[in-house]
Structure formats: C-alpha cells, structure tokens
N, C-alpha and C positions, 0 to 999 in steps of 0.2 A: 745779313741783316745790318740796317744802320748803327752807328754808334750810339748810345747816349746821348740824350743833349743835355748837353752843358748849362745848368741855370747859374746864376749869382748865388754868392749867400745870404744875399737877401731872399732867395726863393725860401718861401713855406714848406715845413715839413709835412708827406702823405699820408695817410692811413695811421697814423696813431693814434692813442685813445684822446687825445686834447682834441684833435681833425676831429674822430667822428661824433664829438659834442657839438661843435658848430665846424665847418668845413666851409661854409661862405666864404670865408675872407681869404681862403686858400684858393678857392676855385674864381674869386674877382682876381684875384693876380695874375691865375692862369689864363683867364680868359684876355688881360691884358701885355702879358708879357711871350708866353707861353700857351698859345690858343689850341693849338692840337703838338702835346707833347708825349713824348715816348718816357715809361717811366718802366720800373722794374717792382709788377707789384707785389705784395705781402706772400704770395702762391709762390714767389722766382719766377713767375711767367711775367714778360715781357710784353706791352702793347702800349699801344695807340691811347690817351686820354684826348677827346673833342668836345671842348669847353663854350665856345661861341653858339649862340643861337640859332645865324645861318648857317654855320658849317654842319651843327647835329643836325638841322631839319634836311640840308641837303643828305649827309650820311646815310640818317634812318631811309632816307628812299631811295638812297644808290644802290643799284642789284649788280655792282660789281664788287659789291660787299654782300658776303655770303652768309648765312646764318650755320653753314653745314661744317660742322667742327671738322669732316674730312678736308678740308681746305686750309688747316692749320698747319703750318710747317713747320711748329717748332718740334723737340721731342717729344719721344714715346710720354717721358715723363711730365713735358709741360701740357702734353694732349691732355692727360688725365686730371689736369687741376682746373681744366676749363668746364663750365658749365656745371649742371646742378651732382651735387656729392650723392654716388651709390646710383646712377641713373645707366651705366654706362654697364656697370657688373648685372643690373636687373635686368636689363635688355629693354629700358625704356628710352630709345634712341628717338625712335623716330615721332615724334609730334614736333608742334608747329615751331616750335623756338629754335630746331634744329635742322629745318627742313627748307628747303627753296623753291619755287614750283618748277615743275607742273602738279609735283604731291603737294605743298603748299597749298596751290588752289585748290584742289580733289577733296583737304582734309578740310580745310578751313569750312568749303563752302558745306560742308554734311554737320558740321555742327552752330556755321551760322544761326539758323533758325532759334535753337537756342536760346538765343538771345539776342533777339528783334527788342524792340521797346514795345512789340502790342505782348509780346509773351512775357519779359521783364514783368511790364506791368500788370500782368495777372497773377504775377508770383509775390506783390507786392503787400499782401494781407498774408500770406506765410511772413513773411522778412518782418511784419509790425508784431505779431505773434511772438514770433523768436524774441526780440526785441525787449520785448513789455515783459516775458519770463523771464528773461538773464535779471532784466533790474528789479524784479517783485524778486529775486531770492537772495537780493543785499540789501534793497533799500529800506531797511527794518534797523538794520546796523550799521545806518549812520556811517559807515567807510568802506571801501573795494578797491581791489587794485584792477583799475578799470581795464587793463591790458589782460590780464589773465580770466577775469571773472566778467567781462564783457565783448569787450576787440576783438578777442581772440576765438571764444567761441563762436558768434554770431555767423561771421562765411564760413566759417565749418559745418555749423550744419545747414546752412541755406546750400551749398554747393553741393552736401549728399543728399540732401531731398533731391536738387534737381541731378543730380548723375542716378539718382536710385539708390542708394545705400537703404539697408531698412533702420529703423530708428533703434533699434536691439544692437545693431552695431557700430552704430555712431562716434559710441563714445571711444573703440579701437581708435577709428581716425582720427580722433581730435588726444590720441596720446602717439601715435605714429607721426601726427602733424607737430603737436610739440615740440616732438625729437630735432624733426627738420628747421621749424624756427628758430634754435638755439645752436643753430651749426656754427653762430659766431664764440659759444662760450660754451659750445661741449665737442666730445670728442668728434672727429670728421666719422671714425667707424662708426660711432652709436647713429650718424643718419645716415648713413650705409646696409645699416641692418634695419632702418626704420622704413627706410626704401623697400628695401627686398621685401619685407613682411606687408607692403601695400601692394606690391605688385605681386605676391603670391595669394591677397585676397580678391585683388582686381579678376586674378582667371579663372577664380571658383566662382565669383559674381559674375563672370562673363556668363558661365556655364550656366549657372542658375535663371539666366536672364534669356537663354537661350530655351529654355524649357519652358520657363514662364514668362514671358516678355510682360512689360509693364507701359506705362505711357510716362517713360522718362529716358534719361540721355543716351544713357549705355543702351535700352533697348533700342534706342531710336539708330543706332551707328550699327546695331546686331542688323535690324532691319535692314537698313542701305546698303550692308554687307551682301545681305543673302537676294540684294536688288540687283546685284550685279555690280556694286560698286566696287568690290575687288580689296578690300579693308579686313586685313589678314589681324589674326586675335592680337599679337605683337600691337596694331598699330590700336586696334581699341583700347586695351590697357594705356599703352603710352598715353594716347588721347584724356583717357579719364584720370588719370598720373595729372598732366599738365594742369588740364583745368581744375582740379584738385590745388594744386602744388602754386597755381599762377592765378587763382581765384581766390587765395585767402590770406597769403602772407602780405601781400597788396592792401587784404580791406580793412586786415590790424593794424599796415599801420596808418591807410587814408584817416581812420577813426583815430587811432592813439594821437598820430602827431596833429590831425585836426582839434582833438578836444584842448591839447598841449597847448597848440597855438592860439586858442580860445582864450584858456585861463592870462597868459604870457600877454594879451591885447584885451583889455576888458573893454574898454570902448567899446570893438567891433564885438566883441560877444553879446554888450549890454543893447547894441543897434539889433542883432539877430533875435534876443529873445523877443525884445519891443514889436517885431516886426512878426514875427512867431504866432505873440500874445494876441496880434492883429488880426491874424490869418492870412498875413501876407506870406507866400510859401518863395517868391520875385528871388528875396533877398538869401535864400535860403540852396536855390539852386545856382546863385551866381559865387556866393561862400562858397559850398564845396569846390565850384574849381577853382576857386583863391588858395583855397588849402593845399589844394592839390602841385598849386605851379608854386609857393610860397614854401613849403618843407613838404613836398609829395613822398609817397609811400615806397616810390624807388626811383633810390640815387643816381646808377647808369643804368641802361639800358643793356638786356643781353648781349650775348659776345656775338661780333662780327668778326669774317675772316675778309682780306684782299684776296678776288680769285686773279689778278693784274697787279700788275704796278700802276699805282693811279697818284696822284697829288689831291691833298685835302689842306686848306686853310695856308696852303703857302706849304707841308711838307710832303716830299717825298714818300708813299708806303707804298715797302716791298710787296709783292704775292706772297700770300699765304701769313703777313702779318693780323694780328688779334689788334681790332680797333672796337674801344669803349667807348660810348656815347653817351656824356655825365651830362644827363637829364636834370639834376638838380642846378648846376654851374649855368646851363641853356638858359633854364625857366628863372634866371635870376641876373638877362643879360641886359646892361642900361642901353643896350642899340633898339632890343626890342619893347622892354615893360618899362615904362615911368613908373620911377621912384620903388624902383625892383624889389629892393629889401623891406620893402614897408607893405603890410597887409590889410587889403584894402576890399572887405566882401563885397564892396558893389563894383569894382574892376567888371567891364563890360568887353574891351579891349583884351581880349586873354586867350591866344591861342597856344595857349602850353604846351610840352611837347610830355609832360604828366604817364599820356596811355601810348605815347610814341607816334607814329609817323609813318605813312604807307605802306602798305601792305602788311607789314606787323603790326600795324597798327590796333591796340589790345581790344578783342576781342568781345570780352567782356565788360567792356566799361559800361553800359547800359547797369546791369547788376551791380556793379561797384558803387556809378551814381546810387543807385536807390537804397543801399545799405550803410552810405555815407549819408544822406541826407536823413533817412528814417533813424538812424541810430542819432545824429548829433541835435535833428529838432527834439525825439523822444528825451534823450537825456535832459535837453535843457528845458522841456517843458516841464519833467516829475521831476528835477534837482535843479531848482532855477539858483540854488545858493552855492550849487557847486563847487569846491574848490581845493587848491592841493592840499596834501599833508605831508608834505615833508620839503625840503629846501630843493629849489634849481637842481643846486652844486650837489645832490644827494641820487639825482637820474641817472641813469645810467643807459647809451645807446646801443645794438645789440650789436656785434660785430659781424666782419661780412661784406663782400666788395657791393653787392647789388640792391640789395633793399636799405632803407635806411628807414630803423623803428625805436619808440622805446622798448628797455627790456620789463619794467614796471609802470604805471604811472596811481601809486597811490593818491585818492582823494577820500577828502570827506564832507557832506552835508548835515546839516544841522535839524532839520525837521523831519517828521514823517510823512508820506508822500501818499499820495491814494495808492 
C-alpha cells in the first residue's frame, strides 16, 4: 500500500470532536490542497478520502470500485472495522450496500417497487398521521428534544409499517435502533448485540410472514422468493436489516440537522413559513434538497473497495484499497454550487450528491423526500415560534465516520398549538 501523504502543518486536524461540530473548513482545504487523500482513520483502517465534486460523482459511479468488502485487502482485523457494527457476526452480509451485481440488480429491482413515488405517495397520510402524534404528545409542554421525541421516531415507524413489523412490536425496534444510532457514544458491542437481537426477530417475522403473508415489504420479497426469484431467508433478513438500518438513521438526521439549519438561518426559515402560510408547497420541496446538499444526513458515502489499480483525482489507488466518498466536502464544492456555504432554499441549480450516485444510488429517497418535507412543513406550521433552548456551543454531534447528526436538539415554543 502507498505511503501516507504528507500534508503541511498547516493541514487540518480529522475526526475530532472540534471537526465533527463543523468539518467544512477541513474538508474546503482538502478539497483544495488535498482533493483525494489517503488518511488513517479513527477504526486504524486506512483509506482513500474524495473531496472534490467531479471526482465523488465520478467515484460513486465507477464499478471498478466495489461495494463488496471481500475486495478489501487490508487485515483480518481492519476487515472487521469496515462497515456497519455486528452485521458481519449476524450474518447480515448480503444486502445492497455490500453487494455488486448481478445480485445488486436481482435485489435492488424486488424491492424497487417499494418505493416508486405512486406507492410513496399513497403511504403519504400514514407519514402525516405519525407526524401530527409524535408533536400532539409534546406540544402541550412547550419543550422536546426534537431528536429523540420527534426525528427519531417518525422513520421508525414509517419504515415498520411498510416492511410489516406489527405495531405491538414497534417499539422493540425503535430501542434496538437506538442502540445502533448511538454507536458513536456507546459501546461498539451494545450495537452488536442490538444487531443480533433484529436479526433474530427479522427470522421469526420471516416465518410468521410465511404463514400469513401480508400486503407489505417482507411479504412481498417471501413472495418473489417462492416466484422463483431464488432469495434465500439470509438474503430477506439482510434486505429488511438494511432498509431498516439505511431508512432511518438518514431521516433523523435530513429532519434534525434540517430543522438545525432552519433556526441557525431565520431568513430562509421566515421565507418557508411565509410561503407555507401561502400554500405554496414550490418552496418547500426545493428547501429540503438545500438541506440535504448544505449539512445532509450522511457525511461520506458507504465504503468502496479498488477491485484494479485505478487513478482518482490525480492519485494513484492500489487494488483492494477502502475509498470514502465525503459527500458533505462534494455538496459544498465552489467548482460546482455558487456560494456553496451559504443556504439558499430556492437554489434550483442543485444536483447534490445527498442520496449518492449511480447505481447506489439511495433507494429510498422518494420516502425520505416525503418525511422530510411533511415533518419540517408540519413542525413549522403547529410551532411557528419554534426555537432553541440551549446555546450552539451546548450541541453535541454524534460520533461515527458515516452519518453526520445531532445527538440532542432541545427546543422550545411559547404557545399552545391546536
């Protein structure tokens, strides 16, 4: 493997807790001095950082970068620090984020459907429901720590309605999911065993779902299964795993650090309610993807491997090198967004790379939009005086190479709300 490179001391320090409060002005350096740099991260796994706009858009759709960890040549031991914690002991290998086609294709396309925008939006009066409950069981109390008692629940349970979970055991998931979004600031075992205990309920609910099939996700991949589609129980679990695990920790934090960036720009928040109050919705779907490319819900993009020796951005990477594609550094580069660091919800101009880039490209963002949009119009229509309760300097980001959320975001409103 290559050497290290060599920065100045004027290079920015990575991954500390100062970085992941603002990480911008780390990643404009990099993008300027250091566009695709080799760094030694927090894990002691070694990889590729690509900073630049055209170099991620090319990456994310280069297929000589592999998403399939067996293509990782570092150690036994750096193998193990790649990708999501306790997935590897549960045997939830094979879904989309790990996979290349032709199973790529095979998986992706059986749960496409899924999530079309005509099916999205028929699941769109569930997502307002959920909604309008989480804030009718605060906003009585005038404060909520809008992360825990909002962001977080809401794709928890929009994601088990639509995989099937029943609503009696909802709330297991939504303390097994907790486990997993606090893998920055709790034990790496406790989401190891948070793992195991989803994937030991995912094969009873398979079973259950096999007896009694239902008109939802998991039945719907039982069915394709027994079509002939050849989708062995391993690969359903994994499947409902992911979209579980890559459909919620996403919509906490589109929502957290969306409402974040709200308060932090009152202008542009006081332009969205105005436009809200209107019934103009225009302004409202071009905001969320300002949000999204402006501090989005994850920082790099899942881990790629080199299956070649290939050149990116001017460097040399070996085969079987781990290249990171910092999604945040992209969507924040002055080649491609005028006036990048500045948040601008009627930005029209905005091909973010937010949900990624060919063929990974996520999935589920259709759902994402709609519970980003519905949770941040709903909020600012019942709490229009919305605002923080506690200082800046008093937030705290969660830790963790790949999403980037808060771990709190206490607010408080002044009046009672219908």
């Amino acid at each position: 493997m290559p050497h290290q490179q060599n920065l100045p001391a004027s290079a920015p320090e990575l991954f500390t807790w100062e970085f992941a409060t603002d990480p911008y002005p780390a990643y404009a350096w990099l993008r300027e001095h250091a566009p695709v740099h080799r760094t030694t991260l927090p894990s002691g796994v070694e990889a590729w950082l690509v900073t630049r706009y055209a170099d991620a858009r090319h990456a994310l759709a280069d297929q000589r970068l592999s998403k399939n960890p067996a293509n990782h040549t570092g150690s036994a031991h750096s193998k193990g620090k790649t990708g999501i914690p306790g997935e590897r002991k549960a045997d939830l290998m094979t879904h989309l984020l790990n996979i290349d086609p032709p199973d790529h294709t095979r998986l992706r396309r059986l749960v496409a459907k899924a999530f079309t925008p005509r099916t999205v939006a028929a699941f769109a009066p569930r997502v307002q429901e959920l909604t309008d409950q989480l804030i009718d069981a605060f906003v009585e109390k005038g404060e909520a720590d809008l992360i825990h008692d909002f962001a977080f629940p809401l794709p928890i349970y929009a994601i088990c309605d639509l995989l099937g979970v029943p609503r009696e055991d909802q709330d297991d998931f939504r303390d097994w999911a907790g486990m997993m979004i606090r893998h920055g600031g709790g034990p790496r075992g406790g989401v190891a065993r948070s793992v195991k205990k989803m994937r030991n309920y995912l094969a009873e609910l398979i079973h259950r779902k096999r007896e009694e099939p239902g008109d939802d996700l998991i039945s719907g991949l039982i069915r394709a299964s027994d079509h002939g589609e050849h989708l062995t129980e391993n690969e359903v679990a994994a499947m409902a795993f992911i979209l579980l695990f890559a459909g919620f920790e996403t919509t906490v934090n589109l929502i957290g650090n969306g409402v974040y960036a709200l308060l932090r720009n009152p202008v542009q928040r006081e332009r969205l309610q105005r436009a809200l109050a209107e019934g103009d919705t225009e302004l409202l779907a071009t905001g969320v993807e300002e949000l999204l490319r402006y501090d989005g819900p994850v920082e790099l993009a899942t881990w790629r491997y080199a299956t070649e020796a290939l050149t990116l951005g001017g460097e040399d990477i070996a085969a079987g090198d781990p290249v990171l594609v910092v999604l945040a550094a992209a969507d924040r580069d002055p080649e491609r967004f005028s006036d990048p660091d500045t948040l601008d919800l009627s930005r029209t101009d905005n091909q973010h790379l937010g949900y990624g880039h060919g063929i990974h490209y996520c999935l589920g963002a259709p759902l994402a939009r709609l519970e980003g949009q519905t949770a941040l119009a709903t909020l600012l229509r019942r709490l229009p005086d919305l605002q923080l309760a506690v200082d800046h300097d008093d937030l705290r980001w969660r830790g963790g190479l790949i999403m980037r959320g808060l771990r709190t975001l206490p607010v408080e409103f002044g009046m009672k709300r219908e």
